[in-house]
C-alpha positions, 0 to 999 in steps of 0.5 A: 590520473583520476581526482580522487575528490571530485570524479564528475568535476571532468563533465563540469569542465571545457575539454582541451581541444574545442572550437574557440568561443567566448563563455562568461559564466556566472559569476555570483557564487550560491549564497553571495560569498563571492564577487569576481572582477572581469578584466577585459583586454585584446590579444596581440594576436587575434584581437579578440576579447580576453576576460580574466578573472582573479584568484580569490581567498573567500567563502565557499559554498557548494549547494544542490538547487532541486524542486519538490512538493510538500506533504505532510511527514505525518498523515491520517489515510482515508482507504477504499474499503469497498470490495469490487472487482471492477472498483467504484467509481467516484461520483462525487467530492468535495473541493480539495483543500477544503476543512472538514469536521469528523463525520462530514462527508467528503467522497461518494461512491458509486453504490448502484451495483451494490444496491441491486445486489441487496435486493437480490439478496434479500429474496435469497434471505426470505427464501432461506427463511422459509426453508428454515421454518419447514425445516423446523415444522418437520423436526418438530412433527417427526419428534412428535410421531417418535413420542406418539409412537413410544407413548401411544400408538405401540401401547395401543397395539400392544393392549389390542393384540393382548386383549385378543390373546386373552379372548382366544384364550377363553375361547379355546377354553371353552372350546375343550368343554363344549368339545368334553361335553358333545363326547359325553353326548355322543356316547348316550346317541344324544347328538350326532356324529356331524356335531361332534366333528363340529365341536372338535374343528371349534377347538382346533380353530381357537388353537390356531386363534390363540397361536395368532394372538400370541405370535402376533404380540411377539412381533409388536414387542421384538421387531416391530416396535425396534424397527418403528422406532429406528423409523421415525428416530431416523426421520427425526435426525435427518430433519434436524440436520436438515435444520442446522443446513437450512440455518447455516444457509439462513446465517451466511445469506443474511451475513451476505446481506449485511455484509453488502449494506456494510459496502453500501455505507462504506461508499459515503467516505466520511472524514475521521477527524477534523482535518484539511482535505488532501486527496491522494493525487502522489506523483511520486511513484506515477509517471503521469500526471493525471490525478487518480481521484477525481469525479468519474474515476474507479478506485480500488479495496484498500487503496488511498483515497485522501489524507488529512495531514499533520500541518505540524509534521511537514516535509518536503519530497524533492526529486534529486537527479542522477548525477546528484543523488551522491552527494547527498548524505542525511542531516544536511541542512536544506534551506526551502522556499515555496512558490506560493510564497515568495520571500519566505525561507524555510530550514530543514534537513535532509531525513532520507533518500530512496535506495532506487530510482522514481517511476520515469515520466513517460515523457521523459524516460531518459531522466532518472530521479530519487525521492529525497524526504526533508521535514521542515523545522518549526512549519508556519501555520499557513502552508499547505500540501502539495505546495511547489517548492525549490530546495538549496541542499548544503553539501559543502561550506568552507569559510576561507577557500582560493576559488577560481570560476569553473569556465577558467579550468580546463582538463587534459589526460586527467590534469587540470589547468589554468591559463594565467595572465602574467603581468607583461601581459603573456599567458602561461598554462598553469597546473592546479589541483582542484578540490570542492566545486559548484556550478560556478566556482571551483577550489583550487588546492594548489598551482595558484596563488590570490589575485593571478588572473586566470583566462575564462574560456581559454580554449581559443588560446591554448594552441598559444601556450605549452602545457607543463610538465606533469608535477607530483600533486600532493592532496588531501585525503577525501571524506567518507561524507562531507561535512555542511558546517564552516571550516577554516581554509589555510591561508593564501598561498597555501593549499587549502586546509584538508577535508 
């Protein structure tokens, strides 16, 4: 038969069967509720010490006792901004905890590299500078020759070769009239026949002059002043792509350049508003205990750095461990106290609780623990992050409850048992039903009644005793989650009021 309530209460208990011992437990119950009085008499038997402990109606409570840290719930995060594949290291910071101003320096990087990387930029910046000028000077003089040549040199060519049609034209003219006239000559034996042939190779040579001139003229007008132009209107728009690539290279060198002072002024990490200096040392998803900023370590883009926390907004992480982790349910209330301040108590309540299991301690692997995140009511002003802190999580309270001490209750075939003390100084094994427990007490619904005298560590004399028959057990329905607040229990004699 499985308990319903309190499945892990088995790993609380003694078994049955074990080596005979003596164990007194502590007995004062979380909060104070509860003093127990031990009674110690001998045995007929063996002569051995029997402590007894009675039954008891009173207040009970079942707390959680973790550690934890404090942080602030509410943080302004400072991030590497620097890019690197290899990171940057850190040279210098100031002392953690210290309070700082807006724009007061908190960290340096190292910015050695990025400095060597902006002198040698700036040589590819001047380079592409010059090579954006001659860029430019060369679309400027290739412009020029397409104007020179549409507005000058093809009108001068034209112009020329015109004048020597017009030449030839008169030179063939009167070439036909000295030829007119030598024949008329000829005819009266005036001239000779060799000047005559003179006179017609005259003709015939300004023919041929005036043909050249004019074919000539043809050839300025419909090829070579097209082919010209497409020359140098070519020259020109090869120029101004060779300008638009030359300032293309210019700007994304000199992007470059800014880009990498830009890296250079994000090495001086500064504080964005006035704040208290907390570096981002988080453990809680580390399982080493080295800090991640300290001089000479290599941080990454993008990674935190430091945080200037809301002291108003405070919380503390505590780490819940595995067998515990199930019994906490959000808005429970946590009563807090820190180590650096003794005798100071704050409230919280439980906000949330991480779904999976914290990085292991590499030193402690075996162990599994998760993040359970408690603000803090109304913080006081002089605490501070990163403070140790222990944490009382109220996971059940019960105003009246019969409580035996938990060493008094043994478990056999899935029942638990009690040896009580009769009065003619016998002892009986006793059946109970068990409801809530803690550390150090256990509720008992049912099988006991105020003031009986239940053995502690009965194991020695249960070979004395018989284990009763197994009886119906009536219990109460469990909770789907408990509840922290007071409640009234039945009272003595009867089981104790359903939860």
């Amino acid at each position: 038969m499985k308990l319903p309530l309190f499945p892990k209460l088995a790993a609380k208990l003694p078994p049955a069967v074990r080596r005979p011992r003596v164990w007194v437990p502590g007995v004062l119950l979380l909060g104070g509720a509860l003093a127990l009085t031990l009674r110690s008499s001998r045995s007929s038997a063996g002569g051995a010490a029997i402590l007894t402990a009675a039954v008891q109606t009173a207040p009970f409570v079942e707390e959680i006792l973790e550690s934890g840290e404090l942080e602030s719930a509410s943080n302004v995060e400072v991030r590497c901004r620097v890019r690197s594949m290899a990171g940057a290291a850190i040279l210098t910071l100031v002392t953690e905890g210290s309070v700082v101003k807006k724009g007061d320096l908190i960290m340096q990087l190292d910015d050695s590299d990025l400095r060597n990387r902006m002198v040698d930029q700036q040589i590819n910046v001047n380079k592409s500078a010059a090579e954006l000028a001659q860029a430019q000077a060369d679309l400027s003089s290739s412009e020029m020759a397409l104007r020179e040549y549409q507005s000058g040199l093809f009108l001068e060519t034209e112009k020329t070769f015109e004048s020597a049609a017009f030449v030839a034209e008169e030179n063939l003219r009167r070439a036909n009239e000295y030829l007119r006239y030598s024949k008329h000559l000829a005819q009266k034996g005036y001239i000779s026949e060799v000047q005559l042939e003179a006179d017609t190779f005259a003709l015939g040579k300004a023919t041929k002059e005036l043909e050249l001139s004019k074919t000539k003229l043809d050839v300025l007008r419909l090829f070579t002043k097209e082919k010209t132009v497409k020359e140098l209107t070519a020259n020109v728009e090869k120029f101004k792509t060779k300008v638009a690539t030359s300032e293309r290279s210019y700007q994304i060198d000199v992007r470059r350049l800014e880009d990498i002072k830009e890296q250079i002024a994000f090495c001086r990490i500064a504080a964005p508003l006035d704040g208290q200096v907390v570096y981002a040392n988080d453990q809680r998803n580390r399982g080493s205990s080295e800090p991640l900023i300290a001089e000479g370590k290599v941080v990454r883009e993008n990674q935190v750095l430091v945080r200037l926390p809301d002291p108003t907004r405070m919380q503390v992480l505590a780490r819940i461990n595995e067998s515990r982790v199930d019994r906490i349910r959000n808005g429970q209330k946590v009563r807090i106290s820190l180590d650096a301040l003794p005798g100071t108590v704050l409230t919280g309540k439980v906000d949330s609780v991480s779904d999976y299991p914290m990085p292991p301690n590499p030193y402690y692997s075996n162990l599994k623990y998760y993040a359970c995140e408690i603000p803090v009511v109304n913080p006081p002003a002089n605490i501070r992050p990163g403070m140790t802190s222990s944490v009382s999580i109220l996971v059940e309270q019960l105003r009246e409850a019969r409580q035996v001490p938990l060493a008094a209750v043994f478990a056999k075939d899935d029942r638990h048992y009690c040896l009580v003390r009769r009065e003619d100084e016998g002892m009986e094994a006793r059946e109970i039903t068990v409801g809530a427990s803690n550390d150090a007490m256990a509720v008992v619904e049912n099988g006991l009644t105020d003031g009986e005298q239940v053995v502690l560590s009965p194991q020695p004399w249960l070979h004395d005793v018989s284990l009763p028959a197994p009886r119906a057990t009536v219990r109460s329905a469990p909770a789907d989650a408990p509840d922290p607040g007071p409640r009234k229990g039945s009272p003595a004699g009867s089981p104790v009021a359903s939860r």
